[in-house]
Steps between C-alpha positions, in 0.01 A plus 500: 500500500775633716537834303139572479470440893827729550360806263155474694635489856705823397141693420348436840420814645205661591460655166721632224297782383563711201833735606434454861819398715377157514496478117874648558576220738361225279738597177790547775477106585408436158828628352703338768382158373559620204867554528549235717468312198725652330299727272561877417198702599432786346292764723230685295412807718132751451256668651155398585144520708449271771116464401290552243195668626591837492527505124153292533405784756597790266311382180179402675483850689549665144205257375304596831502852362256415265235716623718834468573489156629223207880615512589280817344209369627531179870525657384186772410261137828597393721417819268190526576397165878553523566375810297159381697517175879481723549858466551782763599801394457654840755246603773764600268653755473188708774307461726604823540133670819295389455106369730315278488228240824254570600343125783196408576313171697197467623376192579732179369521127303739343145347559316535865261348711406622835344413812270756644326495829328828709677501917250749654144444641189688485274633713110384572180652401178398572452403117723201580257333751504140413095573418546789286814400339349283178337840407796706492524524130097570497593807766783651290325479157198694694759756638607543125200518335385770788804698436518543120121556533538788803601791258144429290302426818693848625214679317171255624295500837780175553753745538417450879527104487789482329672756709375328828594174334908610448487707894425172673726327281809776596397444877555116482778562305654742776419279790695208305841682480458608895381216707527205208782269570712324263522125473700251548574377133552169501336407179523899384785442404754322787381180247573651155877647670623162631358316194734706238761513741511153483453459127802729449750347767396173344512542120803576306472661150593373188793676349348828294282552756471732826269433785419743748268532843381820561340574891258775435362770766165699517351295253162533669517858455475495125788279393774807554750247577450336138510836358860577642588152423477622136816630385713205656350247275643460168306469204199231430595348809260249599336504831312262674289664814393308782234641723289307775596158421461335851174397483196376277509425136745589289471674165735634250434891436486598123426882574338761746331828502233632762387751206681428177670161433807429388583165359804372610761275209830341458662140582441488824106532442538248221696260758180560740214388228691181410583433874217297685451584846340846497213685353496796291341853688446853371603656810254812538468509900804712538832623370845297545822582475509397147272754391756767405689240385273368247356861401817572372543205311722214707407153444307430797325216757368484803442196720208534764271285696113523597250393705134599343663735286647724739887470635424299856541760810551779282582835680303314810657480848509122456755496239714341702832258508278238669299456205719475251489150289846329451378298281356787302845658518698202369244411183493883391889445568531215269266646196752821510795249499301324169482804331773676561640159377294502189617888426853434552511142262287676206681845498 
């Protein structure tokens, strides 16, 4: 498809991590093609990191202190368990790099449905090796249980474990956000931008309805771009999330949560079970964008694709354009186009 092609050659740079300049450059050609359409953009400006790790860095060196004296610990389980849960009330300290979410409706009525795809890229760690990356979820539910267990072991001989455990982890963590470079995206998310893009140049909505694409930055970053995307949406506006859809099998997701879940509902989730063509998934790997969106209660669904149960490339250096599946593309393409379809008709 000639838009799909279009959106994807317009993403080709060496990487568009979170509120880098190249993440800049990549919503500057998106919102040219944008308007060339003839669609009013609307620019949705905030501040974020450009990595992760040192918020990583910062709880793990608390949890390292176990050998001192339960207090750090006790404040690292708690800024593990936020962060986990979507929130970051440290936020204001670190947020001093600019990124944007770009945002357009067409059509008017009261009810919504939008599009919702993440621009920027991530960065590598070693946990992403194709060999260790089936045993991510096994890694972070050790990390967990090790970190709301560190204030207790605070006061045993495994003080000194535990402590060694979380120093080792800070170091790795460190190394990532100095010499760790980010990757090319194709699949995360190059595939799940050009696929909504598509899906909103080429659908029109019913009358009563709205339909909207929202662009989202620093997504990888703990879904900041969602969270700003917030007060621009109106009310029980559905949203349909598509993340890593240009390769493997595709599956429908009907909720996410790396520590507590949260269920996703509404029409569009409805459309999905009586839609053949994808598989349900509790998504508990990582966050998406629609996490925020979902905790505070929008009818929500996510479209993703896997390959042994993992997103294929993820975070690796050989998520590249090259490897992207058109064919992958164009199905998950047409199974949006069903269901928006099916929403739309039974509204």
């Amino acid at each position: 498809m000639a838009t799909l092609e279009a959106v994807l050659d317009l993403l080709k740079l060496p990487h568009r991590g979170s509120a880098t300049p190249q993440e800049e450059e990549a919503f500057r050609r998106l919102r040219a093609f944008l308007e060339a359409q003839g669609l009013r953009v609307q620019e949705i400006p905030f501040r974020g990191v450009p990595g992760y790790g040192w918020e990583l860095l910062g709880i793990s060196l608390l949890l390292a202190l176990s050998p001192l004296s339960p207090l750090p610990p006790l404040l690292g389980a708690l800024g593990f368990f936020l962060y986990f849960q979507g929130r970051r009330p440290w936020g204001f300290l670190l947020d001093r790099h600019p990124s944007r979410n770009l945002l357009c409706w067409k059509g008017e009525g009261e009810k919504a449905v939008l599009l919702l795809a993440h621009v920027d890229t991530a960065k590598t760690f070693f946990l992403y090796h194709p060999g260790r990356v089936r045993a991510f979820r096994s890694n972070f539910l050790l990390n967990a249980l090790l970190a709301f267990l560190a204030p207790l072991l605070a006061l045993t001989p495994w003080k000194w474990a535990v402590g060694a455990y979380f120093l080792l982890q800070a170091g790795l963590l460190l190394h990532r956000e100095l010499f760790a470079p980010y990757v090319e995206g194709g699949n995360d998310n190059a595939s799940g931008v050009a696929v909504a893009a598509a899906l909103f140049l080429g659908t029109e909505p019913r009358p009563g309805f709205r339909l909207g694409l929202a662009l989202t930055g620093c997504e990888e970053v703990g879904a900041l771009g969602a969270k700003a995307l917030l007060p621009h949406l109106p009310p029980d506006t559905l949203v349909l999330n598509l993340d890593n859809v240009g390769r493997g099998e595709l599956f429908y997701v009907e909720g996410e949560g790396m520590l507590r879940y949260f269920p996703y509902h509404g029409a569009l989730l409805e459309a999905a079970r009586k839609t053949p063509g994808a598989k349900p998934l509790r998504y508990r790997l990582a966050y998406l964008d629609t996490l925020p969106l979902a905790q505070r209660g929008f009818p929500s669904l996510g479209l993703i694709r896997l390959e042994g149960g993992v997103p294929p490339d993820w975070h690796w250096p050989t998520d590249t354009f090259a490897r992207l599946d058109r064919k992958a593309l164009e199905e998950t393409f047409t199974y949006a186009q069903r269901i928006l379809g099916r929403v739309l008709q039974e509204a």
